[in-house]
Structure formats: C-alpha cells, structure tokens
DRENLUMFI-451974 format. One line per field, with one value per atom (N, C-alpha, C, CB): x, z, y. Coordinates in steps of 0.001 Angstrom, whole numbers, plus 524288, in hexadecimal, padded with zeros to 5 digits. Glycine has a CB too. Example, Ala and Ser with C-alpha at 12.3 -4.5 7.8 and 13.67 -1.06 7.14 Angstrom:
<recs>
X: [83386/8300C/83390/82C2C/83232/83566/83264/83704]
Z: [81E78/81E78/81E78/82356/81BA8/81BE4/81EBE/8165D]
Y: [7E9C6/7EE6C/7F31C/7EE87/7F736/7FBDC/8001E/7FDAA]
</recs>
This chain:
<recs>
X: [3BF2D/3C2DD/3BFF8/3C752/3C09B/3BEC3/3C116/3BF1B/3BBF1/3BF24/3C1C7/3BA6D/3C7E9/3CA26/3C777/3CBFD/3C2E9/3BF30/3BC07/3BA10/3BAF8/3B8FC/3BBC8/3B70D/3C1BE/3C62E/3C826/3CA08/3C89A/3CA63/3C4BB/3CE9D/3C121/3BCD1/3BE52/3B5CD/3BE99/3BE31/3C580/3BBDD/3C6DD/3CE1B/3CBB5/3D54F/3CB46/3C9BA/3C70A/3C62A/3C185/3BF6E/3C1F4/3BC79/3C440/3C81E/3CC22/3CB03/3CEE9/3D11F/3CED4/3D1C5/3CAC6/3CA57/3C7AD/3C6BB/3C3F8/3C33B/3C856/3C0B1/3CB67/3D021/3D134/3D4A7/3D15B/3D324/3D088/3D49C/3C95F/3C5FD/3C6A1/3C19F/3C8D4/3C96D/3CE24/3CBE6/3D277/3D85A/3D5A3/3DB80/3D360/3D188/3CE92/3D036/3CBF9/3C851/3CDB3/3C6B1/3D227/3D4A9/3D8F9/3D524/3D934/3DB3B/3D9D2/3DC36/3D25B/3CFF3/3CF7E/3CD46/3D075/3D064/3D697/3D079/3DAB8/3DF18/3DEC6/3E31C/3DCA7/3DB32/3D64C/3DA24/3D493/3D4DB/3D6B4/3D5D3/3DAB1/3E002/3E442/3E3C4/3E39B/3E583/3E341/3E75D/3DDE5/3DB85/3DDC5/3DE64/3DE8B/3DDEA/3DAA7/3E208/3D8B3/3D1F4/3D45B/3CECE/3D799/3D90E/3D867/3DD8A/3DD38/3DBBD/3D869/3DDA9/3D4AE/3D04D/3CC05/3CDE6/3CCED/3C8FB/3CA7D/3C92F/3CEE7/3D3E1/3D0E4/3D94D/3D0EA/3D038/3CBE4/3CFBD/3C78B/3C3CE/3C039/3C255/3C2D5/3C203/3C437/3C528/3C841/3C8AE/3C465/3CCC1/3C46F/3BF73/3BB60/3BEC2/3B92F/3B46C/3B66B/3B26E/3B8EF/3B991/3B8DE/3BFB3/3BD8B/3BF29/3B940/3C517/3B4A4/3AF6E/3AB2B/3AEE5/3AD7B/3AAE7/3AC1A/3AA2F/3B2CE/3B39D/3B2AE/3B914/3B1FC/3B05A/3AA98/3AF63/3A97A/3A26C/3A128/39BEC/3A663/3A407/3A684/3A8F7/3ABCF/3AC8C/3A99E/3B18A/3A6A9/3A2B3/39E17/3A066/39C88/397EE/398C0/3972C/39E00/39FD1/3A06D/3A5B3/3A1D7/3A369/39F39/3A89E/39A28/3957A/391C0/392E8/39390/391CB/3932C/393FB/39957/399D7/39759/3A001/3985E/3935A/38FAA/39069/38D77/38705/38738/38280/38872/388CB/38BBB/389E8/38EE4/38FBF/395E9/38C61/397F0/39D9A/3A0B2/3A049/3A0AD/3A639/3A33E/3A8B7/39F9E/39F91/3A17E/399BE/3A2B6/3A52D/3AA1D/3A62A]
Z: [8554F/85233/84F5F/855A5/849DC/847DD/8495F/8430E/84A30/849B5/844A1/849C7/84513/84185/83BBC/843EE/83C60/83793/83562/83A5B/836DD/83543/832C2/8380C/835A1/832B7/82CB5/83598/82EB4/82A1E/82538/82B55/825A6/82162/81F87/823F9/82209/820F1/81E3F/82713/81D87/81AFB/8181C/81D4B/81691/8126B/80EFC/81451/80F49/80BF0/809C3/80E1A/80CDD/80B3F/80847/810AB/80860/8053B/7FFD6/80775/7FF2E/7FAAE/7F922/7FA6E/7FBE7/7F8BD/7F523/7FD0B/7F6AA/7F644/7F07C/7FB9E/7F064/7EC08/7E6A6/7EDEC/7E82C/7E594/7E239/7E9A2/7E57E/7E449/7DE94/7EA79/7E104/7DEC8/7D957/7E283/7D8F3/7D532/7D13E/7D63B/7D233/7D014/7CAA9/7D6A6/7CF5E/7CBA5/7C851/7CC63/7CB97/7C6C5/7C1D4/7C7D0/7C17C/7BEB5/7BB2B/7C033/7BCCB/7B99B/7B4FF/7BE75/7B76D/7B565/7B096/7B9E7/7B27F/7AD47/7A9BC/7AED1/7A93F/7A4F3/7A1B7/7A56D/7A33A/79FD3/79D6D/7A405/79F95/79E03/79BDB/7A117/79D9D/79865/7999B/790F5/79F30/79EFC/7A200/79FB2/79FBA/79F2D/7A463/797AC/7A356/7A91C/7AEE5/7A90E/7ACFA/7B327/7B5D4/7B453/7AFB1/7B190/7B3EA/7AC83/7B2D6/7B4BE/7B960/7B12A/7BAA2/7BE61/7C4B4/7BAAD/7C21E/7C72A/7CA20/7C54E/7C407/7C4F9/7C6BD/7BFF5/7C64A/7CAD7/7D0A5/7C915/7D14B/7D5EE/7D7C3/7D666/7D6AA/7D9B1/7D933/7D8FA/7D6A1/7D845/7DD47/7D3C0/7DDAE/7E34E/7E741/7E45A/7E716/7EB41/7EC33/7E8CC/7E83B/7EA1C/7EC80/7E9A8/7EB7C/7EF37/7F2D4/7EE74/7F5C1/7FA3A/7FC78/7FAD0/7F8F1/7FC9F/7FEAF/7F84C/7FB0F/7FEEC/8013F/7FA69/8014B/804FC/80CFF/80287/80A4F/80F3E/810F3/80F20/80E8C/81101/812C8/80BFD/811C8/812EB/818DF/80DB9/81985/81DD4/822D6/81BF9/81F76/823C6/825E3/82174/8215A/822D7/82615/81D7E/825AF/829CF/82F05/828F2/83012/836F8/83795/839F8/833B0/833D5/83767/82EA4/83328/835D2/83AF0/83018/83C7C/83F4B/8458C/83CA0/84255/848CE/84AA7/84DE7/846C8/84858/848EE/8445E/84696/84868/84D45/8445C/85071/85565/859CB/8566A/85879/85D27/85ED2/85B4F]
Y: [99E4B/99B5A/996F7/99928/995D8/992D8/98C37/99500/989A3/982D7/98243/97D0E/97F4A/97D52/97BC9/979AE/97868/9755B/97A8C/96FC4/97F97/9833E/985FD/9853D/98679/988AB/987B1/98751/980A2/97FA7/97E61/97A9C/97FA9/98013/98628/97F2C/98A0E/98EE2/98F70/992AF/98BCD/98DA4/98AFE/98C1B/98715/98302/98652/97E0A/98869/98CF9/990C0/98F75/9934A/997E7/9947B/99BA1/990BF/98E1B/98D83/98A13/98AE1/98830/98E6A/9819B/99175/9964F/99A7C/9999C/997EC/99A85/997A2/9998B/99440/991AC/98FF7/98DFF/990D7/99221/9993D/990F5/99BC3/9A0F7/99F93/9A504/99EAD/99C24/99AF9/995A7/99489/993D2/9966C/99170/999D3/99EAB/9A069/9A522/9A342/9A3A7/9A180/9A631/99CF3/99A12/9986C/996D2/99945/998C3/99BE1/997DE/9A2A5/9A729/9A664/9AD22/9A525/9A50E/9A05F/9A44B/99C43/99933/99ACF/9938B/99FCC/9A41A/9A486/9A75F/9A6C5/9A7F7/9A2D3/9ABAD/99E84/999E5/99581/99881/997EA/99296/98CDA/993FC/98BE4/9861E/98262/98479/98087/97E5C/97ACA/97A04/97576/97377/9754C/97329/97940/97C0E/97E50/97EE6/98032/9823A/97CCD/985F8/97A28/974C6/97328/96F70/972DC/97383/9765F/978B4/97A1D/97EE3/97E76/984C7/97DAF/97EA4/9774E/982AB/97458/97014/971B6/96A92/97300/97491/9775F/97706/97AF4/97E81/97DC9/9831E/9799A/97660/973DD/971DA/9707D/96D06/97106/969DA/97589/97963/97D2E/97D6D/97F13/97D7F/97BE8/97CCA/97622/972B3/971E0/96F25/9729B/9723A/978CA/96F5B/97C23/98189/97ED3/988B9/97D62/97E2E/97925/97FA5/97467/96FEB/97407/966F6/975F6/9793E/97E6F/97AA5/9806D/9859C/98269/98AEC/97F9F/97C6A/9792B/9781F/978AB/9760A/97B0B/972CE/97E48/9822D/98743/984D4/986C5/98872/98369/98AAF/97FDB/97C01/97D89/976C4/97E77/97F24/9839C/97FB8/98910/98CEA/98B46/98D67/98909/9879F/98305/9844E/98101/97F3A/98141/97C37/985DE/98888/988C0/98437/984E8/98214/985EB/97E2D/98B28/98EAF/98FBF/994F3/99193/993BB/98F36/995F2/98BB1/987B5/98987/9819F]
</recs>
C-alpha cells in the first residue's frame, strides 16, 4: 500500500497530466476560431501546469530513489 504523500503526488500528476492533455485540445479548437486571447490564455496555463508536472515527478522520483515506497 502506498503512503498517503506518495499517493497524493501520483493523483496530482495524473491530474495536471490530464489537463495538460485537455489543454492540447483546447488549443486545436482555437484553430478553427482564431482567437489569439485564448490562445495566450491556454497556453499560459500550460506553461505553469509544466512546471508543476516536473516540480512533482522530480519529487516523486526522489522517494524512488531514496527507497520511500518500500517502507
């Protein structure tokens, strides 16, 4: 069974990967709409949502390495 703090790193990922995906296509659809805003819009979001994917894989290849799920 995973500790709680491992748990919730590994939903958090699947979260924001989730919404990185989302954004993708919200990005395709402003294609067809041509609006430059939203497109600046989105695509700030998923810079941040980015940076919190890889401040959280970096955290969670830490207990990796360190051993923390076999406790």
């Amino acid at each position: 069974m995973l500790k709680n703090q491992d748990y919730n790193l590994m939903e958090t990922i699947t979260i924001i990967s989730k919404s990185l995906y989302r954004y993708d296509r919200y990005m395709e659809d402003l294609d067809k709409d041509k609006c430059e805003s939203c497109r600046k819009l989105w695509a700030q979001f998923r810079e941040h949502r980015e940076k919190e994917l890889k401040l959280l894989l970096a955290e969670l290849k830490n207990h990796a390495d360190m051993g923390m799920f076999n406790e």
